[in-house]
C-alpha positions in Angstrom: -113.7 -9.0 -39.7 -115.3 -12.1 -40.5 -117.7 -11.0 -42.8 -115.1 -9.1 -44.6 -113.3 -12.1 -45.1 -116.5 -14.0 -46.5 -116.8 -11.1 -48.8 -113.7 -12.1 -50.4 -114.8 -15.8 -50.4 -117.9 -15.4 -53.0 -119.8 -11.9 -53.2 -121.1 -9.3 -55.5 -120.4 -5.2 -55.1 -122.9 -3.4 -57.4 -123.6 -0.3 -55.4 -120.5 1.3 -54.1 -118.3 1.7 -57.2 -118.7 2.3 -60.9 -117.8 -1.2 -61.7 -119.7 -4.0 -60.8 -117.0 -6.0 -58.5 -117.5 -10.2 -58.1 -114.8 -11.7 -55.1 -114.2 -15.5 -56.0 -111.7 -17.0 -53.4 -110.4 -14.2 -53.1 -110.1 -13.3 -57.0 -111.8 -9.7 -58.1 -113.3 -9.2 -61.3 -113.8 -6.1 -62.4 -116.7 -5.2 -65.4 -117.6 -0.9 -65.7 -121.0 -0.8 -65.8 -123.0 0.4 -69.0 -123.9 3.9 -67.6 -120.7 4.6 -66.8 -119.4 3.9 -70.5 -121.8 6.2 -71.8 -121.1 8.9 -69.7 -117.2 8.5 -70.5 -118.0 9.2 -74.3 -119.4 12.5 -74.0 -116.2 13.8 -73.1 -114.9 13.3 -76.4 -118.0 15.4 -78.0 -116.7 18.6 -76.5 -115.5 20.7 -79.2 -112.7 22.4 -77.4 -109.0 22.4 -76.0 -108.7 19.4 -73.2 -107.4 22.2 -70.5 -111.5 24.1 -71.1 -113.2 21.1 -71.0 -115.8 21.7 -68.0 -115.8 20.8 -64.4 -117.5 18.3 -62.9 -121.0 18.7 -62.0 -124.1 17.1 -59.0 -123.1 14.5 -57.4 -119.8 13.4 -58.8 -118.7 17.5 -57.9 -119.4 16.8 -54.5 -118.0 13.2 -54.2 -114.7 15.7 -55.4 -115.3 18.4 -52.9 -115.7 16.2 -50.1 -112.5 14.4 -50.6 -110.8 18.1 -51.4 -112.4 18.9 -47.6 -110.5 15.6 -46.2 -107.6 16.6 -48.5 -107.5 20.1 -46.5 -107.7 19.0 -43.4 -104.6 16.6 -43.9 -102.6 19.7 -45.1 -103.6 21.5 -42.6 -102.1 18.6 -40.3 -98.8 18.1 -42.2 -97.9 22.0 -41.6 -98.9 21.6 -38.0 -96.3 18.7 -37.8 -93.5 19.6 -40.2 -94.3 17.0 -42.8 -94.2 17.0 -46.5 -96.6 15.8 -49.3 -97.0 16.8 -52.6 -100.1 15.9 -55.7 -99.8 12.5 -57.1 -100.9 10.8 -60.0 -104.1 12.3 -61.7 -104.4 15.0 -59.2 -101.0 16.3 -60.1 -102.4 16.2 -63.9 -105.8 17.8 -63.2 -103.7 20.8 -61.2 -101.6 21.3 -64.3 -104.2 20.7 -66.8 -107.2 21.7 -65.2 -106.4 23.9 -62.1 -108.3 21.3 -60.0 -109.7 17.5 -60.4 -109.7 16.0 -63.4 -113.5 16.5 -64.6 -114.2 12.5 -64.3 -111.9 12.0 -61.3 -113.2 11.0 -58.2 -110.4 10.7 -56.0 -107.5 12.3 -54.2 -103.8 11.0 -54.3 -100.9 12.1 -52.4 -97.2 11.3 -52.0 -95.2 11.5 -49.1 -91.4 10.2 -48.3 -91.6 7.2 -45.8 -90.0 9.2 -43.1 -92.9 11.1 -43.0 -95.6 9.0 -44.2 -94.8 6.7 -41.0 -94.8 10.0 -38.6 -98.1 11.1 -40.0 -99.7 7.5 -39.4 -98.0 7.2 -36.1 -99.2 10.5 -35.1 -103.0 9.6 -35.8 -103.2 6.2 -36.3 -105.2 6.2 -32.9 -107.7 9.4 -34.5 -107.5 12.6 -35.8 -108.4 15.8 -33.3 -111.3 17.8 -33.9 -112.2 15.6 -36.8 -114.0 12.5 -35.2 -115.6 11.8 -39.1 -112.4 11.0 -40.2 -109.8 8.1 -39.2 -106.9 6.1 -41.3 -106.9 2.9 -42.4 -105.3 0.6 -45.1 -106.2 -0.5 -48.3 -104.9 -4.1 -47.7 -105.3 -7.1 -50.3 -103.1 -8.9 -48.6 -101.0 -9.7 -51.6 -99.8 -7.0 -53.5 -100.8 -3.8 -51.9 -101.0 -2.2 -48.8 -101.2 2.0 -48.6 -103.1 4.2 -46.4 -105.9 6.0 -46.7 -107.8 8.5 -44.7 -111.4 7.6 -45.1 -114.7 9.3 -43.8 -117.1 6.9 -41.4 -120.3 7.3 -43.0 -119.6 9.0 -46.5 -119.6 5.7 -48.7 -115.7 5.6 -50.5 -114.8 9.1 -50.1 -111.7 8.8 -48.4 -107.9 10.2 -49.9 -105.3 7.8 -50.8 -101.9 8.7 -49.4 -98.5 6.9 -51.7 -95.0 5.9 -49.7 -92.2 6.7 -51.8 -88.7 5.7 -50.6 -85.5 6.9 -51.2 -82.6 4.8 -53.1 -79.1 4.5 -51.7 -77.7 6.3 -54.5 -78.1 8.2 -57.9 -78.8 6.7 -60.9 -78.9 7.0 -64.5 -81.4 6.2 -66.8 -80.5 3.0 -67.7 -79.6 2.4 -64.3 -83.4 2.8 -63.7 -84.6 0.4 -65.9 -82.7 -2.2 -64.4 -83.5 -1.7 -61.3 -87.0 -1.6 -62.5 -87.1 -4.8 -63.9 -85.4 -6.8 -61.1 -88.1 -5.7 -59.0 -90.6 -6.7 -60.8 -89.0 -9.8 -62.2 -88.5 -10.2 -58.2 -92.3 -9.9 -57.2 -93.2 -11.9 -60.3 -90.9 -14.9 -58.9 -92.8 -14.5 -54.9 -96.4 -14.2 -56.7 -97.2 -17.9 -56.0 -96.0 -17.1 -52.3 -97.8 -13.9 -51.9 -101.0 -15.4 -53.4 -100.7 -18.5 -51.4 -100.8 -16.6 -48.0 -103.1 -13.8 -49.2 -105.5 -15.0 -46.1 -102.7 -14.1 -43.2 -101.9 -11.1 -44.4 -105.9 -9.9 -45.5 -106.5 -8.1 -42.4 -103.0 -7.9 -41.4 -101.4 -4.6 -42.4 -98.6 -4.6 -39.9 -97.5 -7.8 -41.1 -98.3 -6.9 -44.6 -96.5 -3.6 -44.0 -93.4 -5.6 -42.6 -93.4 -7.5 -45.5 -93.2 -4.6 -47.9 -89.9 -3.3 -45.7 -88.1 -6.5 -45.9 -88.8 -6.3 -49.3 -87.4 -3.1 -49.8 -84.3 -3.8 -47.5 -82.9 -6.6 -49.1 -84.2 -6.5 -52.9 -84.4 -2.8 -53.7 -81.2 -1.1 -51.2 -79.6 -4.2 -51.4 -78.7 -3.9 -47.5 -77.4 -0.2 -47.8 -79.0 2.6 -45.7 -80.4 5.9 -48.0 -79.2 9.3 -46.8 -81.2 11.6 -48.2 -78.4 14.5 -48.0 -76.6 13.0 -50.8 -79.7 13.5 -53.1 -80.4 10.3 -54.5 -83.0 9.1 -56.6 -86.8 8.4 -55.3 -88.5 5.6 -55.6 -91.8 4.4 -55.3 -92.4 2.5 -52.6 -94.1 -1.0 -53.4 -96.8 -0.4 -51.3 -98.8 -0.5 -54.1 -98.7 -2.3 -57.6 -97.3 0.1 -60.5 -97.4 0.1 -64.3 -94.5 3.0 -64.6 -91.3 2.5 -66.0 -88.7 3.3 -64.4 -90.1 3.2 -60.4 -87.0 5.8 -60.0 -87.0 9.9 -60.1 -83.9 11.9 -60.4 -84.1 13.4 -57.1 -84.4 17.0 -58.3 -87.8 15.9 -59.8 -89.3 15.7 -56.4 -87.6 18.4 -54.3 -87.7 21.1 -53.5 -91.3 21.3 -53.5 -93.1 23.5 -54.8 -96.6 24.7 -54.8 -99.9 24.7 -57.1 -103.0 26.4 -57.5 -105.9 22.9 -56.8 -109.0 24.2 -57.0 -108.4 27.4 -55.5 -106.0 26.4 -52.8 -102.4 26.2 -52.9 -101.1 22.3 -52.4 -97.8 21.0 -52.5 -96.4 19.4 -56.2 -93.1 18.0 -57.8 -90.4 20.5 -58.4 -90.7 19.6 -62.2 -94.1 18.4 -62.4 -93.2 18.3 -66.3 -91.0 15.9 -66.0 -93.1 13.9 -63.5 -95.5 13.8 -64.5 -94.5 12.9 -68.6 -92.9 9.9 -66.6 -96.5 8.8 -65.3 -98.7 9.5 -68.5 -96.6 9.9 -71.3 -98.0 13.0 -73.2 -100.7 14.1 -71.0 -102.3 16.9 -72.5 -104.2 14.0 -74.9 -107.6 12.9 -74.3 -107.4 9.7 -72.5 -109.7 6.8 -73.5 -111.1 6.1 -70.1 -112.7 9.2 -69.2 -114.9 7.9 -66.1 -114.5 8.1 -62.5 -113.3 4.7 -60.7 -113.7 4.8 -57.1 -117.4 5.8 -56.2 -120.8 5.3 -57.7 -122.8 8.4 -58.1 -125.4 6.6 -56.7 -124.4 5.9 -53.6 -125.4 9.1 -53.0 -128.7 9.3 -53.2 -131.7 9.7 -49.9 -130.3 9.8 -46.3 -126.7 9.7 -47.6 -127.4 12.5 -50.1 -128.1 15.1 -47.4 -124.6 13.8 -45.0 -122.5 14.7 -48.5 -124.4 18.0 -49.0 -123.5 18.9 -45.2 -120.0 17.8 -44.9 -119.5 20.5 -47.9 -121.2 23.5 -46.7 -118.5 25.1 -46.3 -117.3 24.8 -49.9 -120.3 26.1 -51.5 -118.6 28.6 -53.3 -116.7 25.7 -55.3 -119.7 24.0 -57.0 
């Protein structure tokens, strides 16, 4: 713990992400590094529709299949246990668009309602049978963010991010949305002093951080009223983590019921009308985005002793390369 702390004092992460990272006081500063802006252009050059542009390939193809394996395994779990997820963010995108991961993508990001987001970590917050590799923890800054992630113990970053999403006490309409939008963050904007100020308390305390986030949501988002989910109201995403979407609220019918999606060759759970989701998120995402480069994990991180750990940890899904 302490020397995570004195990482966020002064210190310099070159190695484990694309970017080069520098902590200052507890400041990050983020710069891509030159390689990785290189490699993001070629993506443009290919002469061809944005759904046939090709897969992934060495290591960032296995930084993907071994959070697909961690991504399995936590399906696998949430049938065992009645519990619901579905494809967030770009991994909802890359099913539509590309049947799988986006080609640059390096990640995996699910969604869950907080009923069953707080049953799952509950459930294996103390480990995860038969899977020893593998345990949960939260990506904390102790400030504005705070959502779990399943994370392998030796595989450097690969891990699977897993999104809270709330429901309101009530349907709303569009405009109803936006409004409620902005107070919150007009809300968080006010508390930033506040939540900066005691960024060291909460730095390595989730469950306080976590507490935090449910006042939060009590008093400024439901107002004091209790959800019921039977009447259908709209979704919201829980503020957990930092977002750049307007409106935070789905119609209800966006979400459920569920339905399912080819990823890679497996069926996973998805939005009802991942159109209309997903449009929300990006916007019109059939276009070639600027920022074609993965985010989470440096390529070469992988390379001697730690090559050979990601080349067995995805044995078993040879048949995907």
């Amino acid at each position: 713990m302490k020397g995570n702390f004195l990482k966020y004092i002064f210190s310099v992460d070159w190695k484990s992400t694309n970017r080069i990272i520098i902590y200052i006081l507890g400041i990050r500063i983020r710069f891509l590094k030159p390689n990785v802006k290189n490699s993001a252009a070629k993506y443009s050059e290919f002469n061809c529709p944005i759904t046939e542009i090709p897969k992934a390939e060495g290591v960032l193809r296995k930084i993907q299949l071994a959070n697909l394996k961690i991504t399995l395994i936590f399906k696998k779990l949430c049938e065992e246990n009645g519990l619901k997820y579905w494809l967030d963010y770009g991994n909802a995108l890359g099913a539509v668009r590309h049947k799988g991961y986006i080609p640059w993508d390096d990640d995996i990001d699910l969604g869950m309602m907080r009923d069953d987001y707080e049953k799952f970590i509950e459930l294996y917050k103390d480990g995860i049978p038969n899977h020893d590799e593998l345990y949960l923890d939260f990506d904390n800054n102790g400030r504005n963010k705070c959502f779990l992630k399943i994370k392998h113990k030796t595989l450097t970053n690969i891990a699977i991010d897993i999104f809270p999403y709330d429901y309101f006490y009530k349907q709303t309409t569009a405009q109803e949305k936006l409004e409620i939008t902005s107070e919150i963050n007009r809300t968080l904007y006010q508390k930033r002093f506040f939540f900066k100020l005691l960024q060291p308390i909460y730095l390595h305390c989730p469950d306080l951080m976590r507490k935090r986030i449910f006042k939060f949501r009590d008093e400024v988002i439901l107002k004091g009223n209790v959800a019921n989910p039977q009447n259908q109201p709209s979704i919201i995403f829980g503020i957990d983590y930092p977002h750049s979407i307007n409106p935070y609220l789905y119609d209800y019918d966006i979400i459920f019921p569920l339905s399912t999606i080819n990823y890679e060759g497996y069926e996973l759970s998805c939005p009802n009308k991942i159109h209309e989701f997903l449009t929300q998120i990006y916007g019109d995402y059939m276009v070639l985005p600027q920022d074609c480069y993965s985010r989470h994990v440096s390529t070469g991180a992988f390379e001697g002793k730690m090559g050979q750990l990601i080349d067995d940890y995805i044995s078993d899904l040879a048949d995907k390369f």
